[in-house]
C-alpha positions as CSV (number, residue, x, y, z in Angstrom):
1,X,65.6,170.2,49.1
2,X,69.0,169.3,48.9
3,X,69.5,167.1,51.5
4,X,68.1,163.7,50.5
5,X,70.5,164.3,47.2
6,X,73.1,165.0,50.1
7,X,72.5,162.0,51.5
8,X,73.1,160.3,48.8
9,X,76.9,161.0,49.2
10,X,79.2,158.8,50.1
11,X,80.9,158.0,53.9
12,X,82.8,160.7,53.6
13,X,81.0,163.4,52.7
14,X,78.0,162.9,54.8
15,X,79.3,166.0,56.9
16,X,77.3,168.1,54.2
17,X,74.1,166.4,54.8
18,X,74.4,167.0,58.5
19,X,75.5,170.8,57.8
20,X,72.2,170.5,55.9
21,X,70.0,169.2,58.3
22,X,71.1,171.4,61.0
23,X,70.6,174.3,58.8
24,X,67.4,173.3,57.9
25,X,66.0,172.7,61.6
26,X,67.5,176.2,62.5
27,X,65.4,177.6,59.5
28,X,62.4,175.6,61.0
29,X,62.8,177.1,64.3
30,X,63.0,180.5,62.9
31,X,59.9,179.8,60.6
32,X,57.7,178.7,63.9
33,X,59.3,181.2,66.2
34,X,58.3,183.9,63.7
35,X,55.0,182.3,63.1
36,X,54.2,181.9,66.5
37,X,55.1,184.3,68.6
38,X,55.2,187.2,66.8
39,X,52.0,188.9,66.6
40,X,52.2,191.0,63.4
41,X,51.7,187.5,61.6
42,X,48.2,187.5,62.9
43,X,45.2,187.7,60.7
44,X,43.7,191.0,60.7
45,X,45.2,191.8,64.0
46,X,43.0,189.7,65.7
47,X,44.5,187.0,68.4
48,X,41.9,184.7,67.7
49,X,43.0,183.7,64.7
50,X,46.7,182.2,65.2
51,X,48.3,181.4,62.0
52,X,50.5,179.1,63.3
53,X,48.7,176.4,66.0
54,X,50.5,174.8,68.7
55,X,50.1,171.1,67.7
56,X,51.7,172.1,64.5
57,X,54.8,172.8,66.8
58,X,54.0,169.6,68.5
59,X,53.9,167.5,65.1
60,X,57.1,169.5,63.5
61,X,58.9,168.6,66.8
62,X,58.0,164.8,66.9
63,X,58.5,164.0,63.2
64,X,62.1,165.9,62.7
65,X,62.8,163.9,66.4
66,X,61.7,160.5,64.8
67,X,63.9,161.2,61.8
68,X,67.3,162.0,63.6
69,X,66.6,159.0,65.8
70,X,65.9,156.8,61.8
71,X,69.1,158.7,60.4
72,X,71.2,157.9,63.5
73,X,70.0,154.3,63.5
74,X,71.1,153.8,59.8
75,X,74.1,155.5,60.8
76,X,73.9,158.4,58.0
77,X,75.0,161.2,60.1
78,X,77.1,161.1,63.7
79,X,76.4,161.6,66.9
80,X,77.4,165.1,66.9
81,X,74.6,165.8,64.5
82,X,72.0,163.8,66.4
83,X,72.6,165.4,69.3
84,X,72.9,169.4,67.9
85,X,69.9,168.0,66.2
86,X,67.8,167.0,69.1
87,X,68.5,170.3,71.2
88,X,67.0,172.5,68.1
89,X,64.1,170.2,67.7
90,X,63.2,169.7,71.6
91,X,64.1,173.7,71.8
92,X,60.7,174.3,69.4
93,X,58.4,173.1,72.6
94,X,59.7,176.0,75.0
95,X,57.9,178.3,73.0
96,X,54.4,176.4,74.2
97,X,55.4,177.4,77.8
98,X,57.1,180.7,77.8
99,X,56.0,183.4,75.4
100,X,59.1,185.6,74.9
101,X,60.6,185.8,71.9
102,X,63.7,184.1,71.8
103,X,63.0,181.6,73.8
104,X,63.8,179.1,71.3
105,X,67.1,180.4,70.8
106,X,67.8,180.7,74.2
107,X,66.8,177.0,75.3
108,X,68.4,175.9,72.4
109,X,72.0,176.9,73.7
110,X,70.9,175.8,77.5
111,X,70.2,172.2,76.0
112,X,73.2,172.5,73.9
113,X,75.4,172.9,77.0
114,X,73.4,170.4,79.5
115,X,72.8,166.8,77.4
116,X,76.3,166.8,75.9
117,X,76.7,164.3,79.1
118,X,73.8,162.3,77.7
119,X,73.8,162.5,73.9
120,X,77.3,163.3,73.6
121,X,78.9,161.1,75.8
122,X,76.2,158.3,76.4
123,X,78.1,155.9,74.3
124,X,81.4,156.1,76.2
125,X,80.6,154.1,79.3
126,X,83.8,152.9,80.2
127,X,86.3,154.6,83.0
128,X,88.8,155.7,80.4
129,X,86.5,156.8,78.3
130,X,84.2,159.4,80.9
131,X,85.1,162.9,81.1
132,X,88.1,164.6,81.2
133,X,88.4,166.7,84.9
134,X,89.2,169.7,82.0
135,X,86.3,168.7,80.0
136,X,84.1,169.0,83.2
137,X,85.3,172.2,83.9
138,X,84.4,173.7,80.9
139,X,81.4,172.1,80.4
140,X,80.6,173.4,83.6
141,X,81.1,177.0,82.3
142,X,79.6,176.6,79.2
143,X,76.2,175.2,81.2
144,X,76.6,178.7,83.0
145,X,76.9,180.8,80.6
146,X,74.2,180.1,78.9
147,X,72.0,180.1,81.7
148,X,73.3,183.7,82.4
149,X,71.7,183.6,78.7
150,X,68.4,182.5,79.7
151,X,68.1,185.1,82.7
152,X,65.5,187.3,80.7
153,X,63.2,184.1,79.8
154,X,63.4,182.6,83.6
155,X,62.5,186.5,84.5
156,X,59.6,186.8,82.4
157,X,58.6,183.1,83.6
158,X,58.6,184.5,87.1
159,X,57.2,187.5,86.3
160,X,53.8,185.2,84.8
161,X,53.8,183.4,87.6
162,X,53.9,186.2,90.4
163,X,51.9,188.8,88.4
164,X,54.8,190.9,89.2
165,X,58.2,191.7,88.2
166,X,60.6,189.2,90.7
167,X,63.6,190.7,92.9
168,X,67.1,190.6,91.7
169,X,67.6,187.5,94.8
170,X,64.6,185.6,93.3
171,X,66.1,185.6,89.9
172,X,69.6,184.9,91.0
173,X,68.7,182.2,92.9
174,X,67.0,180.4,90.2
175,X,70.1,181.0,88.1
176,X,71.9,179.6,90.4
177,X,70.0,176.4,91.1
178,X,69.1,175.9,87.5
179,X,73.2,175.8,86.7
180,X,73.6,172.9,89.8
181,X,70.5,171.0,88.1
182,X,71.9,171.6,84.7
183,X,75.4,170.1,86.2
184,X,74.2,167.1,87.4
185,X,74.3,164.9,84.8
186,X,78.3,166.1,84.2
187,X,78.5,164.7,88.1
188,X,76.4,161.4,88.0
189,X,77.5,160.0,84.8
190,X,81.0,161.1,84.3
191,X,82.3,162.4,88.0
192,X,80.1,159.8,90.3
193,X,83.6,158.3,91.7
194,X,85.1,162.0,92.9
195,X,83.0,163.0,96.0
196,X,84.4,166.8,95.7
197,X,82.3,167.1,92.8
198,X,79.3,165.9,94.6
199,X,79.8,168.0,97.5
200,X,80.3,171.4,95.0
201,X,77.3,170.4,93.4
202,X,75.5,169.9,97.0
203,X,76.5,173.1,97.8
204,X,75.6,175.5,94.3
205,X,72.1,174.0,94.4
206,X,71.7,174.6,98.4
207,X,73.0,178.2,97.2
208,X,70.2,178.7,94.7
209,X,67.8,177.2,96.8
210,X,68.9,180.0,99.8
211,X,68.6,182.6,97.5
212,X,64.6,181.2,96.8
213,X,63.5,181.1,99.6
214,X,65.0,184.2,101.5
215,X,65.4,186.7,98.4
216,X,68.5,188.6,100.1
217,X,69.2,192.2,98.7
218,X,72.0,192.2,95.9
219,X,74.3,195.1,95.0
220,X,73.7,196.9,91.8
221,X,77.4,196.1,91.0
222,X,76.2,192.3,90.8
223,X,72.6,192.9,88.3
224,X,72.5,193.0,84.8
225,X,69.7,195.4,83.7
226,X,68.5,194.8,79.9
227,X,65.5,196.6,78.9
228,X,63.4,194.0,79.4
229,X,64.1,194.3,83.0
230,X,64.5,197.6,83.1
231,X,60.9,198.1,81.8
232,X,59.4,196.0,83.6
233,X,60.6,197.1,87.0
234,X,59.9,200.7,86.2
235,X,55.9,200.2,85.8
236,X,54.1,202.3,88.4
237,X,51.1,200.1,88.7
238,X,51.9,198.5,92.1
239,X,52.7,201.9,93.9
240,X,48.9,202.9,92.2
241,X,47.2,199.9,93.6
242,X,48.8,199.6,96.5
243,X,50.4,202.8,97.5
244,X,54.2,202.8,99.1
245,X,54.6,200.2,101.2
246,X,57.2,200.3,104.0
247,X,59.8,197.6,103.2
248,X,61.6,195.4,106.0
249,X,65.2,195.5,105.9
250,X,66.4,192.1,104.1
251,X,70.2,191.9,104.5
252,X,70.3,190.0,107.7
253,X,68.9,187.5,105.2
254,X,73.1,187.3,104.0
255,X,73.4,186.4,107.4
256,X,71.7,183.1,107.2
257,X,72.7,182.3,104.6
258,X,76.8,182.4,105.4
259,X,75.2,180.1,108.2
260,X,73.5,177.5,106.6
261,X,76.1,177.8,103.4
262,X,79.4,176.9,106.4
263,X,77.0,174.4,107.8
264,X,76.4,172.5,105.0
265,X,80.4,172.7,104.0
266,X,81.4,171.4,107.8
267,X,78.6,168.1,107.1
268,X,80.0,167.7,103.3
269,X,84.1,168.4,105.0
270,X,84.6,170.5,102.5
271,X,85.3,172.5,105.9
272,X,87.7,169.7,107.5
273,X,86.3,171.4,111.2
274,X,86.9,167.5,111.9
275,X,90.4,167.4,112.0
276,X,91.7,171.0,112.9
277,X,91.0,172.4,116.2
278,X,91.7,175.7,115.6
279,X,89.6,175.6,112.5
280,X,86.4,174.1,114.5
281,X,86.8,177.3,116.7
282,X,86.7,179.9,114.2
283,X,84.0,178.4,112.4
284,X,81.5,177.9,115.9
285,X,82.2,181.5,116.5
286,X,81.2,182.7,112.9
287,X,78.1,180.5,113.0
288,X,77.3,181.9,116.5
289,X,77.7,185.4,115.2
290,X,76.0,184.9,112.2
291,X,73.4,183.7,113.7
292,X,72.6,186.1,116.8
293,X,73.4,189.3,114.9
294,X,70.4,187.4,112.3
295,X,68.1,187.1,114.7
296,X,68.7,190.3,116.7
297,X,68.0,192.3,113.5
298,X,64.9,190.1,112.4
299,X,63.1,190.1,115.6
300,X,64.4,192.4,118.2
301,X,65.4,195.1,115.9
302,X,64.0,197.6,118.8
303,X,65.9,196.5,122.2
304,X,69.7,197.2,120.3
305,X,70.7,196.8,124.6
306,X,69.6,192.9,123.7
307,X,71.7,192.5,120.6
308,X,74.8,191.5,122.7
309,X,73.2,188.8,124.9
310,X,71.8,187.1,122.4
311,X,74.9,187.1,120.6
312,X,76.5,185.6,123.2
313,X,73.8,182.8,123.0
314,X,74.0,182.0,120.1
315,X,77.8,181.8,120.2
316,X,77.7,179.7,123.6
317,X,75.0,177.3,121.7
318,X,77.5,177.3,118.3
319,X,80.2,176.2,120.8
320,X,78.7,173.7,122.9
321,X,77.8,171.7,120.0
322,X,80.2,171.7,117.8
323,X,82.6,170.5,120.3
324,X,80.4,168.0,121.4
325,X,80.0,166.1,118.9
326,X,83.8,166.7,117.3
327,X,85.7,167.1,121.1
328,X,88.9,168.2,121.4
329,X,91.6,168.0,124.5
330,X,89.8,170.1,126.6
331,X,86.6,171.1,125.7
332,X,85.4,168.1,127.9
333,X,86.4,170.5,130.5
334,X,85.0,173.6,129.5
335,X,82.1,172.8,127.7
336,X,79.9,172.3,131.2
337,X,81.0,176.0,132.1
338,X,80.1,177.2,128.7
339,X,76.1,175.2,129.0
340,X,76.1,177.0,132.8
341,X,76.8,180.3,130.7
342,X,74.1,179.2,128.6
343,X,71.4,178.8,131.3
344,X,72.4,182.1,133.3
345,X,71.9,184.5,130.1
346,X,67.9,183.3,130.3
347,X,66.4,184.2,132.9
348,X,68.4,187.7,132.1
349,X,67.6,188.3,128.8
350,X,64.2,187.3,129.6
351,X,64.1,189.8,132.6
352,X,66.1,192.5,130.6
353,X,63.8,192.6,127.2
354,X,60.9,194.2,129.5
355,X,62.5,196.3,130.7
356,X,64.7,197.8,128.3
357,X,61.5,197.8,126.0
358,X,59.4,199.4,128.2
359,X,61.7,202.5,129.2
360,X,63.3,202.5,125.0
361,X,59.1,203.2,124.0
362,X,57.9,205.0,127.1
363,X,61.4,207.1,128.1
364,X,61.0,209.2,131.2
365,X,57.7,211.4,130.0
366,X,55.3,210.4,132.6
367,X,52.6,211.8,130.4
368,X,52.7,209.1,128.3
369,X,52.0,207.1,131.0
370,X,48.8,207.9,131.2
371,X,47.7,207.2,127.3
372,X,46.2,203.5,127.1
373,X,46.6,202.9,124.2
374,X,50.3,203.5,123.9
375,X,51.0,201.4,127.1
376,X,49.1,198.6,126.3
377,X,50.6,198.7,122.6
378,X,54.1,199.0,124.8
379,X,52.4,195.6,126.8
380,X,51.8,193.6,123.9
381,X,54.8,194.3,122.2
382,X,56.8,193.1,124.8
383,X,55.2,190.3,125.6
384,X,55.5,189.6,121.7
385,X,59.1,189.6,122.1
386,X,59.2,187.4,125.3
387,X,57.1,185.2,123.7
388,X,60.1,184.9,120.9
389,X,62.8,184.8,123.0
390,X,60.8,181.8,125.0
391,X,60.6,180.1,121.7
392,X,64.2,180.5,120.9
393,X,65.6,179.2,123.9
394,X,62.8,176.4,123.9
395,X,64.6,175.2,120.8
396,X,68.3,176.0,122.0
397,X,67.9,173.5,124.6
398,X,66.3,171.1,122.5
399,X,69.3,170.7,120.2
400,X,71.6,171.2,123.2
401,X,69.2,167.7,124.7
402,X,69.3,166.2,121.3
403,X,73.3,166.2,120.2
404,X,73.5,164.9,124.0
405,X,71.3,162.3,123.3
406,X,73.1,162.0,119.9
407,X,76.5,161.5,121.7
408,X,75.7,159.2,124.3
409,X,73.9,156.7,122.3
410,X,76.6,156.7,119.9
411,X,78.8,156.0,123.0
412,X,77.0,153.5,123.6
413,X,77.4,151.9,120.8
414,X,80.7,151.7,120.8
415,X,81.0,150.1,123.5
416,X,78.5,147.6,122.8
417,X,80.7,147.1,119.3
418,X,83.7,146.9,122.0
419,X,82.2,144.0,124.7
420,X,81.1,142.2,121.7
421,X,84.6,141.8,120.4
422,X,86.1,141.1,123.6
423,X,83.0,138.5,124.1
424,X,83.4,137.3,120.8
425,X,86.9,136.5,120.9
426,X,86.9,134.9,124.3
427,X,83.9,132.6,123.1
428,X,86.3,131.7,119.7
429,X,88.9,130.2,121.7
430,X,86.5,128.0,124.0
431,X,84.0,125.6,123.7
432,X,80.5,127.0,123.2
433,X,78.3,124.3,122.0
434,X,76.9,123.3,125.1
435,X,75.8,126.8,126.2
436,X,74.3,128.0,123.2
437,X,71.0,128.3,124.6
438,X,72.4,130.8,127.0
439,X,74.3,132.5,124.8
440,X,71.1,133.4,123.2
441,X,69.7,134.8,126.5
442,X,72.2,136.8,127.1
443,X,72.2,138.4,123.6
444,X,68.5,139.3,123.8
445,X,69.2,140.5,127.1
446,X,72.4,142.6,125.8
447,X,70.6,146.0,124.8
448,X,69.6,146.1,128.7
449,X,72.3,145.6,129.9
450,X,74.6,148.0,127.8
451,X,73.4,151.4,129.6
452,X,74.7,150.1,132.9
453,X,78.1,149.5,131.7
454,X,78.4,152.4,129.7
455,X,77.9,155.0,132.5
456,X,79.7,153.1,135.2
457,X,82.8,153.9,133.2
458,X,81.3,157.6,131.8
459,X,83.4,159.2,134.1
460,X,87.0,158.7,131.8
461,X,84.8,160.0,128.7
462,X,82.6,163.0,129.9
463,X,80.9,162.5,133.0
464,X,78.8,165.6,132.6
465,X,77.0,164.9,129.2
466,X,73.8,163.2,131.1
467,X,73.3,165.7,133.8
468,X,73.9,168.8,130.7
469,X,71.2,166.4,128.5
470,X,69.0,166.4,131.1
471,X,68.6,169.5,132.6
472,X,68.4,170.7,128.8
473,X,65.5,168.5,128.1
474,X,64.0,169.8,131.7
475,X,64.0,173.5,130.5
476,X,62.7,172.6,127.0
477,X,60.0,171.2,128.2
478,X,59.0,173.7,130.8
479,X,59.7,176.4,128.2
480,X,57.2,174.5,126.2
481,X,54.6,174.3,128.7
482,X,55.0,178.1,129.2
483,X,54.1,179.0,125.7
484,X,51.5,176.7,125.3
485,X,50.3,178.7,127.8
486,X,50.7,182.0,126.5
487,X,49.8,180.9,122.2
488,X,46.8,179.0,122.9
489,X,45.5,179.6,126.6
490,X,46.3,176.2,128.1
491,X,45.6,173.7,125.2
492,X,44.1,170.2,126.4
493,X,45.8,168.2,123.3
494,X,49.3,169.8,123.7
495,X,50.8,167.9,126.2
496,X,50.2,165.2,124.0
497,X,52.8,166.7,122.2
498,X,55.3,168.1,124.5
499,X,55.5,165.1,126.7
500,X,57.6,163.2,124.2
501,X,60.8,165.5,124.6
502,X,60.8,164.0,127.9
503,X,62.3,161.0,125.7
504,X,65.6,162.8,125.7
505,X,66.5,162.4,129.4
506,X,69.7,160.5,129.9
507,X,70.3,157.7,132.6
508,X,71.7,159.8,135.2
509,X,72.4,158.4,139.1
510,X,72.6,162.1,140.4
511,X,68.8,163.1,138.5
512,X,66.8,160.1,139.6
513,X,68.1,156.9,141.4
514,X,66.9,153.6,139.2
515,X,66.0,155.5,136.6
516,X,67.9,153.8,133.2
517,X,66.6,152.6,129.7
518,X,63.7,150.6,130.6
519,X,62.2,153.6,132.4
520,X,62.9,156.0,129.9
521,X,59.5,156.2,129.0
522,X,58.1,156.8,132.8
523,X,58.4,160.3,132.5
524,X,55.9,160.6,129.8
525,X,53.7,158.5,131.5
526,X,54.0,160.5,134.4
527,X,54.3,164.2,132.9
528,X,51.0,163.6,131.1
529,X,48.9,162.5,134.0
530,X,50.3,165.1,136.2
531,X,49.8,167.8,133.8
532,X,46.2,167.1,133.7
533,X,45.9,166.4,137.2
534,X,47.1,169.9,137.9
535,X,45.1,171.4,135.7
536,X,41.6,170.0,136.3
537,X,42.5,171.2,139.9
538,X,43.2,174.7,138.7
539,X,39.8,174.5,136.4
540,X,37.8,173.4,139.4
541,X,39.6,176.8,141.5
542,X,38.7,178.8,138.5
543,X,35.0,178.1,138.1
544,X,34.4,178.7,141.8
545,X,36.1,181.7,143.0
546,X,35.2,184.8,141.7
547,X,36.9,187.1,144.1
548,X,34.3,187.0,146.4
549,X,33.4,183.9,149.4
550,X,29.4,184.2,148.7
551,X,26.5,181.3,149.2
552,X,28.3,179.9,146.6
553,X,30.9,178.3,148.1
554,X,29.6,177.2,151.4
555,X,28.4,173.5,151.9
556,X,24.7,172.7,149.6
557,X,25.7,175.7,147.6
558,X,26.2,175.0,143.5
559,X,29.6,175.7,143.6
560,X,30.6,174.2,146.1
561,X,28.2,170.7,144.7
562,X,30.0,171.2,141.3
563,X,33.6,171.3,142.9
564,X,32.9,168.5,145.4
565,X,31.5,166.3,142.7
566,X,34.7,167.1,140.0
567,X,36.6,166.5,142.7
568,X,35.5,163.2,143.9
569,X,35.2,162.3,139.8
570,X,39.0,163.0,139.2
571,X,40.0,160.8,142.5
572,X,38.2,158.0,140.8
573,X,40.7,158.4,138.1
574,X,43.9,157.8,139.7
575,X,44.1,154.3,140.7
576,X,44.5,153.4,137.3
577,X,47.2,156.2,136.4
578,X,49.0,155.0,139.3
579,X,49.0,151.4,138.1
580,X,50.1,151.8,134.5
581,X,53.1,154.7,135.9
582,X,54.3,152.1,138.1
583,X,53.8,149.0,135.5
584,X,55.9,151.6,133.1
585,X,58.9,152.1,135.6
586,X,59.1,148.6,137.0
587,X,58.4,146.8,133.5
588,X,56.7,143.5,135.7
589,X,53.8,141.8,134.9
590,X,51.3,142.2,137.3
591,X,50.3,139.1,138.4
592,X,46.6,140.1,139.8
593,X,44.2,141.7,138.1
594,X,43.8,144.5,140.2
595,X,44.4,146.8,136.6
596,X,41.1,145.1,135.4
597,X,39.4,146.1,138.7
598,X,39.8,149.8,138.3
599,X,38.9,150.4,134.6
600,X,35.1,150.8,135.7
601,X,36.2,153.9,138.0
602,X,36.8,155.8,134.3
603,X,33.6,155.4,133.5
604,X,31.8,157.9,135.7
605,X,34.9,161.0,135.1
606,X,34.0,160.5,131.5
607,X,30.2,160.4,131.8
608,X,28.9,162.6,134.7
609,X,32.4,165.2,134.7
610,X,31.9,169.1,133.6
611,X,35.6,169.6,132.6
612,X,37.2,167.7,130.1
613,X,40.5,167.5,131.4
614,X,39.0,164.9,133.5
615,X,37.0,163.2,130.9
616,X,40.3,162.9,129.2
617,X,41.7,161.7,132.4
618,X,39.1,158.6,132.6
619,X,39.8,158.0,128.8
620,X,43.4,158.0,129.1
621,X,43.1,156.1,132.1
622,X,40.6,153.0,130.2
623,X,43.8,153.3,127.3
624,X,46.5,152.9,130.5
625,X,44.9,149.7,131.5
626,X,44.1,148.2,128.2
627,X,47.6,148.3,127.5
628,X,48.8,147.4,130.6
629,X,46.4,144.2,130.4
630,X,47.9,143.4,126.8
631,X,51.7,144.0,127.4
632,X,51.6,141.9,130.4
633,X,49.7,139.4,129.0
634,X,52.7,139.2,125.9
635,X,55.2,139.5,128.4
636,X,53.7,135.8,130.1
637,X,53.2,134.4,126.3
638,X,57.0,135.0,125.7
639,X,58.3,133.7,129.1
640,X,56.6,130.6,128.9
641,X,57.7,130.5,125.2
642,X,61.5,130.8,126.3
643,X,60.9,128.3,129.2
């Protein structure tokens, strides 16, 4: 009640009016707190009746929010006030949310130590006035202490949320990110111009996030246990429901993150791996390591004979990109020997799981042998772990085919930037006006004539990169086709799908003569009609032989009408495959309309046909010669536009 007479005061002593209105919206928040979340305050016991409702804290909150923001505008107390103010009154609302007990107390201090950069500070827009590097510092460690603070409320949070009591990674992490977030107004308003502070933050909220989403064991040494926790994590009632559970071992998960953590410091340069040669090599081989001693404990725990090939993989592959895409003075020179390394250790390891597998489970008791249901348990599991090591190489080879591609476009680009220059420069000191309209020709024509020039003079820069990019994206792709083989039993769609890595192959004279960027999509063309081709054939051979050369088979028998007739039904299709895969790899308008002429051959594959790699064949091949027909019709429309 003595406030308003406070406020009465003059200028000067108005500091006693804001002591009194911060005292009295700390005795507010311990009045609601009390009332609300404490349940000795209830009537008669009963939860039903709450003395306290929630849209009283709602209303409290709002009006004592509406009258710091009236008391601020008639400039009766300071800023300081209005914004120690704001966190008390804003705190109250936490306790809606979140039913421990201090909660309020607890958000209180976390606002207090992440708005100072927006209440605080939000008048002092000026350079000069920002921020202090000091200031940020300790504001910095002010935000994380008092979310070290708030660990117990963003535990029971998580415990609500999971119905369980969350591990000690789950809770660190969210500490962790929940300092970078709270930091990020310190960086954007006062620190935008220093890109170290970005970077940090980058990296403390990629931290938290790593510790999310892979929960890694921590050390005792590194936990805080209050009795909240305590309690909570010695309750029996999961071992009663659902008995011991054998746990997997989680510290490879340290592993991967080191990996990711140096990754994300050599993009940011807070690594400069850019710059110091020596530096770039230490760093591929700790993200090799990292990463092959990761997966060997995650997936092939069992085969410890495996652990040091795939190791070595993962090392080769740390190596071959990183010093593709930042070369040094000879890696040009060894990086082809490193890729052959590369491709030698697959068909080895894939070879050697089998059979280290198969003698580590079965060992030399012949008995054993004889039990089915351990060998075909020893069967499945390594085929399991082929099945993985397929899948891993599959994507070695596609970011092997992908940072070549990377690299040679960039190449390209250069000396695109390069020609133009020289071009440009030539054209400044002569005459141009009465050649513009060739000028203009030849710019739209530049982006096809670019790849030609660039590999002619390859050979000075890395002559190797296309022929390494290609037979990358070669193996990828047939890797690909062999699981889709093995995960879904020969899927119809998925070639769809897999076809496009073919995108990846470089213009190379030694792979395919004429083949350069106007045919780079001719091998999808052509992978997905073959594919299905190839496969109709083998589904025809499967549905007539059964082992055996019966009546079946022999001419007027039904298998032998039902081959003849698919048979004759998927030759019907390839006049117009062979049309449109030529129109893609010549790029010329066809100036017949013998495309037109074979569109009605589709429609008896996709009417009459028993398989339906072959109906798809007729569809795909009405699709081929539709667009043919409409490209080539554009193509005519734009040449007698430019004539």
């Amino acid at each position: 009640m003595a406030v308003p007479g406070l406020a009465l005061l003059p200028p000067k002593l108005h500091f006693l009016a804001e002591i009194g209105l911060i005292s009295h919206a700390m005795l507010l928040c311990h009045i609601e707190n009390r009332f609300f979340n404490y349940p000795g305050l209830y009537f008669y016991g009963m939860e039903e009746d709450v003395m306290y409702p929630s849209y009283m804290v709602i209303l409290t909150t709002f009006v004592g929010l509406a009258l710091v923001r009236r008391l601020s505008v008639d400039h009766r107390i300071g800023s300081k006030a209005v914004w120690i103010l704001t966190c008390l009154y804003s705190s109250k609302l936490s306790m809606l949310f979140i039913s421990s007990k201090p909660v309020v107390w607890v958000s209180a201090v976390l606002l207090l130590a992440v708005t100072p950069p927006l209440l605080l500070y939000k008048e002092k827009s000026q350079t000069g006035s920002k921020m202090k590097p000091w200031q940020g510092y300790a504001h910095a460690g002010v935000v994380a202490l008092s979310v070290w603070f708030f660990r117990e409320t963003i535990f029971e949070a998580l415990q609500w949320w999971n119905g369980r009591a969350p591990s000690d990674g789950l809770l660190f992490g969210f500490c962790i990110a929940l300092t970078g977030l709270a930091c990020v107004p310190i960086v954007a308003l006062h620190f935008s111009h220093v890109l170290s502070a970005k970077r940090c933050l980058v990296l403390v909220v990629a931290t938290g996030l790593l510790f999310i989403l892979l929960q890694p064991p921590i050390p005792v040494a590194w936990t805080y246990r209050s009795d909240i926790i305590r309690a909570a994590r010695q309750s029996s009632d999961d071992i009663s429901i659902y008995g011991f559970m054998a746990s997997k071992p989680t510290w490879p998960s340290w592993l991967l993150i080191v990996a990711i953590l140096l990754t994300l410091a050599a993009v940011t340069s807070i690594i400069p791996i850019k710059y110091v040669v020596e530096l770039r090599t230490f760093y591929s081989l700790a993200i090799g390591i990292a990463l092959g001693v990761y997966i060997s404990a995650e997936y092939f725990l069992q085969a410890a004979v495996l652990h040091a090939l795939i190791v070595v993989t993962m090392v080769c592959t740390s190596v071959f990109v990183v010093f593709t895409h930042f070369p040094s003075a000879s890696s040009t020179k060894l990086l082809p020997w490193v890729f052959a390394l590369l491709v030698a250790l697959f068909p080895v390891t894939y070879l050697l799981e089998g059979q280290v597998r198969i003698k580590s489970i079965l060992g030399d008791e012949v008995a054993d042998l004889a039990e089915e249901d351990r060998k075909l348990t020893t069967l499945l599991a390594v085929e399991g772990a082929r099945t993985s090591l397929l899948g891993l190489y599959a994507a070695i080879f596609m970011l092997i085919a992908l940072e070549v591609k990377f690299e040679l476009a960039s190449l390209m680009r250069e000396k695109a930037l390069e020609r133009g220059g020289i071009r440009h420069s030539q054209s400044s000191q002569s005459s141009s006006s009465n050649f513009a309209p060739r000028m203009r020709f030849m710019q739209q024509r530049r982006a096809s004539t670019v790849p030609t020039f660039t590999i002619k003079r390859m050979a000075a820069e890395g002559a190797w990169m296309p022929a390494v990019g290609n037979v990358a994206t070669i193996m990828c792709f047939a890797i690909c086709l062999i699981l889709n083989v093995n995960l879904t039993g020969g899927s119809n769609q998925a070639i769809f799908f897999l076809a496009p890595i073919l995108l990846l192959l470089n213009q190379d004279s030694d792979f395919v003569a004429g083949f350069g960027d106007k045919q780079r999509y001719f091998p999808v063309t052509v992978a997905i009609s073959a594919h299905l081709v190839l496969t109709s054939l083998y589904s025809i051979w499967e549905e007539i032989w059964h082992g055996n050369t019966g009546w079946g088979i022999e001419i007027g028998g039904p298998d032998w009408f039902f081959a003849v007739k698919n048979l004759a039904l998927l030759i019907l299709t390839f006049p117009s495959h062979i049309l449109f895969n030529r129109f893609v790899w010549s790029c010329t308008k066809e100036t017949n309309s013998s495309a037109l002429i074979t569109l009605p051959l589709n429609l008896p594959s996709i009417i009459i046909s028993d398989i339906m790699k072959i109906r798809i064949l007729g569809c795909l091949g009405i699709i081929y010669t539709i667009a043919q027909t409409l490209v080539s019709r554009q193509q005519y429309i734009s040449g007698m536009k430019y004539i």
